[in-house]
PyMOL Python script that loads the backbone (N, CA, C, O; Angstrom):
from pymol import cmd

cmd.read_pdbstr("""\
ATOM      1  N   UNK A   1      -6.490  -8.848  -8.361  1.00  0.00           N
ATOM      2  CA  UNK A   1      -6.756  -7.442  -8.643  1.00  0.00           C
ATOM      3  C   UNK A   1      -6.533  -7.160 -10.125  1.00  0.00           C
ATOM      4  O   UNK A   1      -7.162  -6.273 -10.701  1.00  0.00           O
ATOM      5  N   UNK A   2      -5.562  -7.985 -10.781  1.00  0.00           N
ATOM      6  CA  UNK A   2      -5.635  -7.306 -12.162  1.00  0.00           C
ATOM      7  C   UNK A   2      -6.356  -8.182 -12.925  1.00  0.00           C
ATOM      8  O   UNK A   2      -6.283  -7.881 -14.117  1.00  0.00           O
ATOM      9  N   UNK A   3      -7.160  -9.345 -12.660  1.00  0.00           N
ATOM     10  CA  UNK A   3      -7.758  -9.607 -13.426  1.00  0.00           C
ATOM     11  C   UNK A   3      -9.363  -8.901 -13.476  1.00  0.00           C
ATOM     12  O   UNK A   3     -10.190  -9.161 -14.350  1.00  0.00           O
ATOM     13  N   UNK A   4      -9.564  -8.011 -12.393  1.00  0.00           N
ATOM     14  CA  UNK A   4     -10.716  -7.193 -12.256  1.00  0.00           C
ATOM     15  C   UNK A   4     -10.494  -5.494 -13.189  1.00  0.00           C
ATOM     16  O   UNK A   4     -11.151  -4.454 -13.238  1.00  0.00           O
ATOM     17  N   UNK A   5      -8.982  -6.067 -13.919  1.00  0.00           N
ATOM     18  CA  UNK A   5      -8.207  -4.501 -14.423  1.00  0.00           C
ATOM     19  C   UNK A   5      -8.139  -3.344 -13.701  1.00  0.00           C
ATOM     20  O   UNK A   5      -8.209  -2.310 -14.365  1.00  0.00           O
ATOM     21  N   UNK A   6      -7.966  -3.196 -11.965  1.00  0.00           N
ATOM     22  CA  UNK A   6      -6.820  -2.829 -11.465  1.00  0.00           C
ATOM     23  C   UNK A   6      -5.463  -2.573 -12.160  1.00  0.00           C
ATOM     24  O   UNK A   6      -5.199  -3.131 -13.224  1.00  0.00           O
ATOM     25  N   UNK A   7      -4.636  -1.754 -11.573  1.00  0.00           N
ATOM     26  CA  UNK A   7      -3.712  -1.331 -12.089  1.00  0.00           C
ATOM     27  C   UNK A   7      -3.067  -1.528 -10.609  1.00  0.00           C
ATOM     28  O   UNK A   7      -3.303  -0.687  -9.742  1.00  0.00           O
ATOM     29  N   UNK A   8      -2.171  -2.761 -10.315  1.00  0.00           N
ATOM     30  CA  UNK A   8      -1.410  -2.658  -9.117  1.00  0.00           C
ATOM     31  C   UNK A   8      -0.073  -2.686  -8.698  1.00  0.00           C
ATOM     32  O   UNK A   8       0.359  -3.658  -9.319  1.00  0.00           O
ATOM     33  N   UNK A   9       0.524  -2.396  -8.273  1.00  0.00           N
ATOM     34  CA  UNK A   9       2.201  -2.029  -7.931  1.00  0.00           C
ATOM     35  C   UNK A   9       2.591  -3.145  -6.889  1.00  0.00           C
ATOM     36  O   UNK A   9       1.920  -3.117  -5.857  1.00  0.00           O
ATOM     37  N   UNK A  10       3.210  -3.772  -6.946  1.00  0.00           N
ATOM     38  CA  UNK A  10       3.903  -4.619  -5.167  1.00  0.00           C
ATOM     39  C   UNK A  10       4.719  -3.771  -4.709  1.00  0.00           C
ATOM     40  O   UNK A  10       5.322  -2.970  -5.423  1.00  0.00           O
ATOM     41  N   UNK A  11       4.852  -3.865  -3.246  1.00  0.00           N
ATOM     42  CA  UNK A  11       6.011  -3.164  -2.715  1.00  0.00           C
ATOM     43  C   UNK A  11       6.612  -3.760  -1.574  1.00  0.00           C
ATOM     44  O   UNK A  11       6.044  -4.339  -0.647  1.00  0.00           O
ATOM     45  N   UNK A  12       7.963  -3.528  -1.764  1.00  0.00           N
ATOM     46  CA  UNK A  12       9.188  -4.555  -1.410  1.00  0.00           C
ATOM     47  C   UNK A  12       9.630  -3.477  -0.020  1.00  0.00           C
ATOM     48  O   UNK A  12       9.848  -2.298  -0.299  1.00  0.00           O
ATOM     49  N   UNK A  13       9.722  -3.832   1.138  1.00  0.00           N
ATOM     50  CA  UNK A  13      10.357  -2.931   2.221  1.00  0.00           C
ATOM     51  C   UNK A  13      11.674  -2.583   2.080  1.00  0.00           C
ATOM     52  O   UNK A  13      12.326  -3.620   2.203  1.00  0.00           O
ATOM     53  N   UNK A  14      12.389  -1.654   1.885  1.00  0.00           N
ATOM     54  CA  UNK A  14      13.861  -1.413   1.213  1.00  0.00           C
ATOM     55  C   UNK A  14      14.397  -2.185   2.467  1.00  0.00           C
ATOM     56  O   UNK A  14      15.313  -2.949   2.162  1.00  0.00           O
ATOM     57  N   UNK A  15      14.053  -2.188   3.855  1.00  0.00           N
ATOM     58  CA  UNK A  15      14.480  -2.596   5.202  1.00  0.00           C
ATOM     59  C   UNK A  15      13.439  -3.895   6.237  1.00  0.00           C
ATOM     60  O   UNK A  15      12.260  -3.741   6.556  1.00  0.00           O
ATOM     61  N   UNK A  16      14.160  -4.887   6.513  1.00  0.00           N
ATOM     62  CA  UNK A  16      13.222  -5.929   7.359  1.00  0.00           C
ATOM     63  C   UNK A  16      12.386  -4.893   8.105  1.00  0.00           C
ATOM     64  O   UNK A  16      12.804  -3.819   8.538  1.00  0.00           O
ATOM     65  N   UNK A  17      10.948  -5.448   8.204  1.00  0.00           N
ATOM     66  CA  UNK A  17      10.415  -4.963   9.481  1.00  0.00           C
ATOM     67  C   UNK A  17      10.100  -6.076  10.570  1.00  0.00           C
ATOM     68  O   UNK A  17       9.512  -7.156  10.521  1.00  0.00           O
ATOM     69  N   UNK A  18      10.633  -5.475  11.411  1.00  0.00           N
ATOM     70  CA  UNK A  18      10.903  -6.795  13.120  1.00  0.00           C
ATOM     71  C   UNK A  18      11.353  -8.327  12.268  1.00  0.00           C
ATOM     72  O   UNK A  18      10.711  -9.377  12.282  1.00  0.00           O
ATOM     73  N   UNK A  19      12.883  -7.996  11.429  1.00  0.00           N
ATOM     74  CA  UNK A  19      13.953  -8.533  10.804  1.00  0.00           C
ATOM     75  C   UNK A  19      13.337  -9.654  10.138  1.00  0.00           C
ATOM     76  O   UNK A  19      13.636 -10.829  10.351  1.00  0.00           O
ATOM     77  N   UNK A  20      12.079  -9.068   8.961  1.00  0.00           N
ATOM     78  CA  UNK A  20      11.681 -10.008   7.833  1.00  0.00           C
ATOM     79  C   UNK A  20      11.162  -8.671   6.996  1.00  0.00           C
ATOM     80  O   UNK A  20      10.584  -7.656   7.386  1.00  0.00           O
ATOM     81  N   UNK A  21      11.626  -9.109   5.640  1.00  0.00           N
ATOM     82  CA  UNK A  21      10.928  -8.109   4.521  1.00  0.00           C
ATOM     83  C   UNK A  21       9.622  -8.071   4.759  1.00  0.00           C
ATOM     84  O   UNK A  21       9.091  -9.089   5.203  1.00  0.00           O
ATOM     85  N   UNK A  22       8.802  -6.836   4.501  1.00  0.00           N
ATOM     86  CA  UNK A  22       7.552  -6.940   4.428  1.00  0.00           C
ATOM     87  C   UNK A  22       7.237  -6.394   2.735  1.00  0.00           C
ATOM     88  O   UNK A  22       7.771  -5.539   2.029  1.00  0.00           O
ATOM     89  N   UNK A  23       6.107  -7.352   2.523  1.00  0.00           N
ATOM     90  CA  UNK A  23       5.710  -7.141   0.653  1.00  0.00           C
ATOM     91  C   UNK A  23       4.111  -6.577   1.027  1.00  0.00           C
ATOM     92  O   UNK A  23       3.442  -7.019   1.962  1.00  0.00           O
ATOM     93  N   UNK A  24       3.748  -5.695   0.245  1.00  0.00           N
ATOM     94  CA  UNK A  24       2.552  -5.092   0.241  1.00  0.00           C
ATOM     95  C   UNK A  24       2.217  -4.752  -1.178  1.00  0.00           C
ATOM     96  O   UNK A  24       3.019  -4.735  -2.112  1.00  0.00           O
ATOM     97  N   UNK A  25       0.752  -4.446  -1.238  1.00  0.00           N
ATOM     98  CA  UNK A  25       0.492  -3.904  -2.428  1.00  0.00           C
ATOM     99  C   UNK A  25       0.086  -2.336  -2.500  1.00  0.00           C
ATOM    100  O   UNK A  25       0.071  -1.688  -1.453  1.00  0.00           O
ATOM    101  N   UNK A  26      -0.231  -1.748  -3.697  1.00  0.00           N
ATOM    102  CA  UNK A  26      -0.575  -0.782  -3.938  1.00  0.00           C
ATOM    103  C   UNK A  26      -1.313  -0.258  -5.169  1.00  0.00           C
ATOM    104  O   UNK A  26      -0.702  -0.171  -6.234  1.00  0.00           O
ATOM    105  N   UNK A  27      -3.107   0.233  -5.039  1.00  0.00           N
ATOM    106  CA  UNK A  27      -3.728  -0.283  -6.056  1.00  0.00           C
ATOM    107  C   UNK A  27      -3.940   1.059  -6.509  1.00  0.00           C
ATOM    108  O   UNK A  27      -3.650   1.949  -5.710  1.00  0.00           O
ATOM    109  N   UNK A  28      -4.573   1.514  -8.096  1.00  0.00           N
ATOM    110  CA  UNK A  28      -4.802   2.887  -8.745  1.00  0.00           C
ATOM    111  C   UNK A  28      -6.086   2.676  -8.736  1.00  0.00           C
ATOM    112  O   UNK A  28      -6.732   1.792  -9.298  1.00  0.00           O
ATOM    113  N   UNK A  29      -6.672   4.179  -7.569  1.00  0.00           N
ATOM    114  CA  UNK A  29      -8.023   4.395  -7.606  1.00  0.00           C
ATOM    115  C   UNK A  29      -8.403   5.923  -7.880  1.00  0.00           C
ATOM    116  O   UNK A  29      -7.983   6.816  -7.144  1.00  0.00           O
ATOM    117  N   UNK A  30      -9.297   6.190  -9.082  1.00  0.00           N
ATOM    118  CA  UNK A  30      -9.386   7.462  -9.464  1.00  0.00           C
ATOM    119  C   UNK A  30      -9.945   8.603  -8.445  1.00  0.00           C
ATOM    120  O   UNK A  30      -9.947   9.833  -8.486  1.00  0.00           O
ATOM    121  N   UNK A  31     -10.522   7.428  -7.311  1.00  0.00           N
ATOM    122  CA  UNK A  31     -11.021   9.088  -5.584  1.00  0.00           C
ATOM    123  C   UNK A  31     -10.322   7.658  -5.049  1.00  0.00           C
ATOM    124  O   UNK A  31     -10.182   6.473  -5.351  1.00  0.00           O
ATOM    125  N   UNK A  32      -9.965   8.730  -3.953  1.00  0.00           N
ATOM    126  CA  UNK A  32      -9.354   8.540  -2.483  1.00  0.00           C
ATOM    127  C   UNK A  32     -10.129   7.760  -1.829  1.00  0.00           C
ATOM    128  O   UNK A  32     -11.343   7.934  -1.940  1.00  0.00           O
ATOM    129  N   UNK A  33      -9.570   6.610  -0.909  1.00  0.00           N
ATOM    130  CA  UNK A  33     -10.577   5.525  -0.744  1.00  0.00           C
ATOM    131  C   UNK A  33     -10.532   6.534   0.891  1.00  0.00           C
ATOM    132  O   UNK A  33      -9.837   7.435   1.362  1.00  0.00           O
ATOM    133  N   UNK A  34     -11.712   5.722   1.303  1.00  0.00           N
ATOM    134  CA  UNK A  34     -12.091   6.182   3.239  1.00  0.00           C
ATOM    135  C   UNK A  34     -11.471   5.437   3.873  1.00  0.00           C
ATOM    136  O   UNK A  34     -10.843   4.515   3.352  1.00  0.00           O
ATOM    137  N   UNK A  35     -11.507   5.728   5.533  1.00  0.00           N
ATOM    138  CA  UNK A  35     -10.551   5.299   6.288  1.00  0.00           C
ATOM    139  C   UNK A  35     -11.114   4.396   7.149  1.00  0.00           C
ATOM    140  O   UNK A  35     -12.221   4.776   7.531  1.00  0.00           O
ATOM    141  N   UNK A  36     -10.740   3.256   7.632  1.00  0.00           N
ATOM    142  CA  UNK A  36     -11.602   2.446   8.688  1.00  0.00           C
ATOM    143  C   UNK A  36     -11.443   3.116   9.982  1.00  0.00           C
ATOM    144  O   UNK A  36     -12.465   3.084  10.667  1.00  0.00           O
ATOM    145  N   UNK A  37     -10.248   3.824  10.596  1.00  0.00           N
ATOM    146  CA  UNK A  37     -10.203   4.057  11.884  1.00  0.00           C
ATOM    147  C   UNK A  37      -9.131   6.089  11.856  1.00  0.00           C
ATOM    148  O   UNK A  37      -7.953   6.246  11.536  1.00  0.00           O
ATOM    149  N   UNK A  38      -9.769   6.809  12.142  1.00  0.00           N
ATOM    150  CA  UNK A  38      -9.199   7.793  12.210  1.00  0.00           C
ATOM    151  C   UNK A  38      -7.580   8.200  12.236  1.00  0.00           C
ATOM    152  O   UNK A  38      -7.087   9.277  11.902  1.00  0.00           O
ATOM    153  N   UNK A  39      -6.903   7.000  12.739  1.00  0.00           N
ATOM    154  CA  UNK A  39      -5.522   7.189  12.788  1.00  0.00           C
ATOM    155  C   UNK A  39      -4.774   6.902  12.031  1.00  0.00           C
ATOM    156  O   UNK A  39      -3.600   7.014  12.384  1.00  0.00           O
ATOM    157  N   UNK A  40      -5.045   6.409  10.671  1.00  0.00           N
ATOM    158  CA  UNK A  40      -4.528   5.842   9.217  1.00  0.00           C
ATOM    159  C   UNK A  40      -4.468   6.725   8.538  1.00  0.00           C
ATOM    160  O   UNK A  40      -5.327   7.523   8.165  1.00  0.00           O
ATOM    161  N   UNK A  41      -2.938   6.587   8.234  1.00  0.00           N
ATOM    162  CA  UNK A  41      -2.711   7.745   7.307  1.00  0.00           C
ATOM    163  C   UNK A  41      -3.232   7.639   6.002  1.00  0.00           C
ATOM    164  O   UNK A  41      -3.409   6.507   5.553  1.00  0.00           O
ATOM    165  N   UNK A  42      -3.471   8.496   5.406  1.00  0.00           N
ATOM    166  CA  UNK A  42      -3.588   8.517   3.746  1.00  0.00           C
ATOM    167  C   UNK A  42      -2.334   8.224   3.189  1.00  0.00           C
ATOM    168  O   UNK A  42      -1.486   9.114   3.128  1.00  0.00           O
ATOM    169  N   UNK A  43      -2.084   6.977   2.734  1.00  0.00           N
ATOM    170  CA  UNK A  43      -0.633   6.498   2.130  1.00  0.00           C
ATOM    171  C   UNK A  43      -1.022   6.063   0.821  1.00  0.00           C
ATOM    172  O   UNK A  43      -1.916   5.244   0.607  1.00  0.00           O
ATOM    173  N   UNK A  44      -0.183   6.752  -0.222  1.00  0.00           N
ATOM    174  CA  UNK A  44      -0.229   6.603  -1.726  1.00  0.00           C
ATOM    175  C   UNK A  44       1.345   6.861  -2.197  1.00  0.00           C
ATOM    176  O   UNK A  44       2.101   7.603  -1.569  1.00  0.00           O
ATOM    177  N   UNK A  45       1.763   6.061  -3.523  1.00  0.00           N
ATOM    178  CA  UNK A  45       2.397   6.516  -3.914  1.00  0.00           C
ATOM    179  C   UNK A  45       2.240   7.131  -5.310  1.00  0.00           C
ATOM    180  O   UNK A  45       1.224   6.730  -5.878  1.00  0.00           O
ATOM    181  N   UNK A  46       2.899   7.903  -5.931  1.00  0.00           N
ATOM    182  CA  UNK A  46       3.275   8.161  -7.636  1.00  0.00           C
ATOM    183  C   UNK A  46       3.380   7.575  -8.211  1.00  0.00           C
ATOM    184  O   UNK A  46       4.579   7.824  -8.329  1.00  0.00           O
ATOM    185  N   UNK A  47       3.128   6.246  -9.373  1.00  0.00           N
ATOM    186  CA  UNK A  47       3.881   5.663  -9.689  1.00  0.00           C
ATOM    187  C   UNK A  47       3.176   6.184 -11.770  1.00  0.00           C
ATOM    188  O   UNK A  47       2.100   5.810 -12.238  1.00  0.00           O
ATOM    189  N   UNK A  48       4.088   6.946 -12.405  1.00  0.00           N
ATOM    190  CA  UNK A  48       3.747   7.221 -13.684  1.00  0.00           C
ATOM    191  C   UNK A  48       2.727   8.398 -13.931  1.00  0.00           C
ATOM    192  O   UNK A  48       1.898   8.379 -14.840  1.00  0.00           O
ATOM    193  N   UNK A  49       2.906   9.617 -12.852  1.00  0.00           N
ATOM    194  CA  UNK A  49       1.880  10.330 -12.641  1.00  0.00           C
ATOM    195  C   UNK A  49       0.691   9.877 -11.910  1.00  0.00           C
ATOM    196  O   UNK A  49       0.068  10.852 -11.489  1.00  0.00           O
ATOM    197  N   UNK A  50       0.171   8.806 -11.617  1.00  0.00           N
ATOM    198  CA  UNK A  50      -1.158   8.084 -11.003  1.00  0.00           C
ATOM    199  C   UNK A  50      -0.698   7.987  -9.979  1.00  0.00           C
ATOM    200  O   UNK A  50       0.496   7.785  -9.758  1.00  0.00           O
ATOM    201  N   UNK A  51      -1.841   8.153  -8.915  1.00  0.00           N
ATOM    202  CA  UNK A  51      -1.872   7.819  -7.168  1.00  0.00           C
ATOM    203  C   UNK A  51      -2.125   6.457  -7.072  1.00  0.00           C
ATOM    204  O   UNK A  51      -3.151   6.079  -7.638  1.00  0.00           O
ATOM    205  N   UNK A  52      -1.098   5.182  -6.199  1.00  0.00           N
ATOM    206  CA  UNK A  52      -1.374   4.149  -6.621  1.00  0.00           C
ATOM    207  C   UNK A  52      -1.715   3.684  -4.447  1.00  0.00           C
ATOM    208  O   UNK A  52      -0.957   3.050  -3.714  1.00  0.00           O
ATOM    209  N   UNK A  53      -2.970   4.271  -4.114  1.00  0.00           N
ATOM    210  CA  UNK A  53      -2.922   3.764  -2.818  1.00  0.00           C
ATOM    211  C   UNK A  53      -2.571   2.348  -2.087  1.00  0.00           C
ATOM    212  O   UNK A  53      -2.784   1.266  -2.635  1.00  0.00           O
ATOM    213  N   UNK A  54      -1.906   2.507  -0.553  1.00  0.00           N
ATOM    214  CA  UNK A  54      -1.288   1.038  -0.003  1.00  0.00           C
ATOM    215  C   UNK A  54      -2.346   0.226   0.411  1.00  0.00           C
ATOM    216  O   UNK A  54      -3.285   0.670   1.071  1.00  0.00           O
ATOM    217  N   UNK A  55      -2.260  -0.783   0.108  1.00  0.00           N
ATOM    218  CA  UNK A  55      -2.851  -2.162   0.432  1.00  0.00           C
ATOM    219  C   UNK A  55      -2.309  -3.124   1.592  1.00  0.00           C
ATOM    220  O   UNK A  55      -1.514  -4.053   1.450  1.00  0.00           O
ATOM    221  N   UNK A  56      -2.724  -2.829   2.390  1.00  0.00           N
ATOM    222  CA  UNK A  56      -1.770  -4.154   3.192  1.00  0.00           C
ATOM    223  C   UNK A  56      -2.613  -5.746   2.978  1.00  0.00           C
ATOM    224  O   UNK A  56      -3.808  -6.033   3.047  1.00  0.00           O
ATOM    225  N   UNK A  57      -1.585  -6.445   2.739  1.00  0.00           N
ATOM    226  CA  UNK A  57      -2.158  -8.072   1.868  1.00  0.00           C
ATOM    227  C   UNK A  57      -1.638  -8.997   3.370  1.00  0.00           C
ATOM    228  O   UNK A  57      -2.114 -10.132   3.381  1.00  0.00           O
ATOM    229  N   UNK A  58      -0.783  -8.670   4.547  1.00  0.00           N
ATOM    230  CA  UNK A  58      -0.430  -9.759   5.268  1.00  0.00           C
ATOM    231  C   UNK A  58      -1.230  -9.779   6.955  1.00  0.00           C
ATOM    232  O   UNK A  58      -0.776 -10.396   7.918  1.00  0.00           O
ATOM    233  N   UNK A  59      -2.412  -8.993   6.956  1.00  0.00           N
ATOM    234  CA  UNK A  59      -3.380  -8.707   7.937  1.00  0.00           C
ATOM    235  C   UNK A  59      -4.639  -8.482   7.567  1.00  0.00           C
ATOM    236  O   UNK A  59      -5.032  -7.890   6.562  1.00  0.00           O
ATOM    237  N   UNK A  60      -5.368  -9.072   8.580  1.00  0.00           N
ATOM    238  CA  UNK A  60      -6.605  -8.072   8.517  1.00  0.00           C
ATOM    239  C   UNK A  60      -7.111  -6.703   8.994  1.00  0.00           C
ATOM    240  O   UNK A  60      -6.411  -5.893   9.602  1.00  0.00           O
ATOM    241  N   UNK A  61      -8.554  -6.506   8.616  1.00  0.00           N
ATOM    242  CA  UNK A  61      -8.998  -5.395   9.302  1.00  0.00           C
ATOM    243  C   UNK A  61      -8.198  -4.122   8.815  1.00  0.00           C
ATOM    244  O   UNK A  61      -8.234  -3.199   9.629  1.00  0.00           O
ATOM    245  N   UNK A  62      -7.252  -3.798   7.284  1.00  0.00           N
ATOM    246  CA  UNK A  62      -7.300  -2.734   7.128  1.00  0.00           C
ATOM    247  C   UNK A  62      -7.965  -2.572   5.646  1.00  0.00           C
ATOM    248  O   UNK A  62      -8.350  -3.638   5.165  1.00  0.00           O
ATOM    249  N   UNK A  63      -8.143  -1.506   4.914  1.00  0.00           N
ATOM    250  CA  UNK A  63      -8.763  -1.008   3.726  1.00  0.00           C
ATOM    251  C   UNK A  63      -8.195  -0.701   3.103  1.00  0.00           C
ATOM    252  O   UNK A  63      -7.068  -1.056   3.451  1.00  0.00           O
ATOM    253  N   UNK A  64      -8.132   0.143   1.707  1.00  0.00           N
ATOM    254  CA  UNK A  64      -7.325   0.260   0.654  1.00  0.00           C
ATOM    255  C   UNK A  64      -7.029   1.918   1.309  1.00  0.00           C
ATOM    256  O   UNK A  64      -7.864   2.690   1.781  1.00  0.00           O
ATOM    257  N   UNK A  65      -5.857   2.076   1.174  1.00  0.00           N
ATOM    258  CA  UNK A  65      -4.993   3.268   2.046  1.00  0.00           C
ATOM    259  C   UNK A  65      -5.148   3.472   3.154  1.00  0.00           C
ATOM    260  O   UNK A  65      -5.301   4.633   3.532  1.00  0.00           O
ATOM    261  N   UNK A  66      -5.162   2.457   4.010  1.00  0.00           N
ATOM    262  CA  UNK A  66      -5.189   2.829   5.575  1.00  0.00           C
ATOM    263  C   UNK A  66      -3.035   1.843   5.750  1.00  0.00           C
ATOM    264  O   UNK A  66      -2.530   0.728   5.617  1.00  0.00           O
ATOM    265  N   UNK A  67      -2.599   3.302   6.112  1.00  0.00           N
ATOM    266  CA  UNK A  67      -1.038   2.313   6.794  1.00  0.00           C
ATOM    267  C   UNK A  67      -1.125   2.139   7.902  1.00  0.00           C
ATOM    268  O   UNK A  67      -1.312   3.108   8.638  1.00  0.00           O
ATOM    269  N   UNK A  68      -1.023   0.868   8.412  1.00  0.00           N
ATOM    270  CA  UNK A  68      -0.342   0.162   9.595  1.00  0.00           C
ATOM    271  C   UNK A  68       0.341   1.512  10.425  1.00  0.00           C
ATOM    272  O   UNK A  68       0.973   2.354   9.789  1.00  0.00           O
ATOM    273  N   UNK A  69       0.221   1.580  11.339  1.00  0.00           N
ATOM    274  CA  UNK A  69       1.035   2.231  12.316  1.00  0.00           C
ATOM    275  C   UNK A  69       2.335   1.773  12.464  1.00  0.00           C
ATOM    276  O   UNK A  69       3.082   2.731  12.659  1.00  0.00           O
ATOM    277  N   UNK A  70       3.076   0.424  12.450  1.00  0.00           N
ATOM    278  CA  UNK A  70       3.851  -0.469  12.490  1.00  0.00           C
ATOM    279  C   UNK A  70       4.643   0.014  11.269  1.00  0.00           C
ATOM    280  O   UNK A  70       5.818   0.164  11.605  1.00  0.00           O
ATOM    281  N   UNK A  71       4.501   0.229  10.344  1.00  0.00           N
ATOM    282  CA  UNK A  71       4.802   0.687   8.735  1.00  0.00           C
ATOM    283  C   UNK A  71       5.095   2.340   8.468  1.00  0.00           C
ATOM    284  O   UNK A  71       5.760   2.652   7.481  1.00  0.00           O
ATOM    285  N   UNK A  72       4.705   3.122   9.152  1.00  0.00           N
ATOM    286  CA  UNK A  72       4.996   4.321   9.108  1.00  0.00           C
ATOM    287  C   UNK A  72       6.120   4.866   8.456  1.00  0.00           C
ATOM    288  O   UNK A  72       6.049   5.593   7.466  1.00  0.00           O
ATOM    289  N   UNK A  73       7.079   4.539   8.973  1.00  0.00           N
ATOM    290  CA  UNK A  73       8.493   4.833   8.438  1.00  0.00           C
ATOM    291  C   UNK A  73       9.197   4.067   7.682  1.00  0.00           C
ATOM    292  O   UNK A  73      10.426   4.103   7.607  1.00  0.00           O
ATOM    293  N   UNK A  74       8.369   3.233   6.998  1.00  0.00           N
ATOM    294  CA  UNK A  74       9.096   2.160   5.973  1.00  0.00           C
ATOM    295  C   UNK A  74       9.179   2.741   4.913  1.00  0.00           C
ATOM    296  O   UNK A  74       8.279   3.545   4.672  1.00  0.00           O
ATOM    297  N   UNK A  75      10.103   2.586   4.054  1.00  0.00           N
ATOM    298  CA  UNK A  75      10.433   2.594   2.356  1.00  0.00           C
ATOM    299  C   UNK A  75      10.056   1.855   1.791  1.00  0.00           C
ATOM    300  O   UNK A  75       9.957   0.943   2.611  1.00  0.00           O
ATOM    301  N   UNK A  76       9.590   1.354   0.543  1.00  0.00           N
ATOM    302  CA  UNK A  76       9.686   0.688  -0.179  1.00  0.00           C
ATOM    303  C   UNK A  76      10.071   0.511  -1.566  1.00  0.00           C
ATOM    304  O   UNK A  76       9.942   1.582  -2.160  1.00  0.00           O
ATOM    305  N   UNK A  77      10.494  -0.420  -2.314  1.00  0.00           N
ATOM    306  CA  UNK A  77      10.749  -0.649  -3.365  1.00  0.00           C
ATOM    307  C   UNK A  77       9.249  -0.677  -4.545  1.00  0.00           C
ATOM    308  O   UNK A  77       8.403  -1.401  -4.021  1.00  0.00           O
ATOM    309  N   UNK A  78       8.855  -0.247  -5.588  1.00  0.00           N
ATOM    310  CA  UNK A  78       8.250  -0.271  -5.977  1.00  0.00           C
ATOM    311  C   UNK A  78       8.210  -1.036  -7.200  1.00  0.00           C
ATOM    312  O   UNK A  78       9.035  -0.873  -8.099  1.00  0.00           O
ATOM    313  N   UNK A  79       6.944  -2.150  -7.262  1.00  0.00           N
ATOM    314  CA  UNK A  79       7.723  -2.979  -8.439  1.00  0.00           C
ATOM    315  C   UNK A  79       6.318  -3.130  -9.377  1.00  0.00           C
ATOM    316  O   UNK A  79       5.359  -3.570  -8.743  1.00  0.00           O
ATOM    317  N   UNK A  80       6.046  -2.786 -10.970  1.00  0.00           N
ATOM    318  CA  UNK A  80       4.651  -2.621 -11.374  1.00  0.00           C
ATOM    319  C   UNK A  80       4.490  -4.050 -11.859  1.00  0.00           C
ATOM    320  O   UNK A  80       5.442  -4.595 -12.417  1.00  0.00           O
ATOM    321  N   UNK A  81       3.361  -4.677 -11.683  1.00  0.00           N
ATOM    322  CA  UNK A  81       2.738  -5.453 -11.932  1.00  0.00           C
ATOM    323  C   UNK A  81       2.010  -5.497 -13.113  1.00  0.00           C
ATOM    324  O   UNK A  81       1.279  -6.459 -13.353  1.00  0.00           O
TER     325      UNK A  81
END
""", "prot")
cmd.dss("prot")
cmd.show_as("cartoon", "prot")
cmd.util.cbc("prot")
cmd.orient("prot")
């Protein structure tokens, strides 16, 4: 992603999920990406004023800001790339 100059964030689960860290990404897109399936939240964070939407990198079948249902209530650590 950043060699396409993306602007991307990793993110560190402050807490195991089903007792293993989960690492994800999170990429800066100037519009709001679409949703594959109606029940995905719109998940973005702040990072420097910019909306940096979630990426999930350890599955398939999701898109750039669709969260996992599984992930809902996770924290994460935010780390810029």
């Amino acid at each position: 992603m950043k060699a396409v100059r993306f602007k991307v964030l990793l993110l560190l689960s402050k807490s195991p999920v089903d007792s293993i860290p989960h690492v994800a990404t999170a990429i800066h897109l100037t519009n709001p990406p679409t949703h594959s399936l109606p029940e995905y939240e719109d998940k973005f964070f702040i990072y420097n004023g910019e909306k940096y939407y979630f990426a999930e990198t350890t599955t398939w079948n999701y898109r750039v800001g669709d969260l996992p249902t599984w992930l809902k209530n996770v924290d994460f650590y935010i780390i810029p790339v």
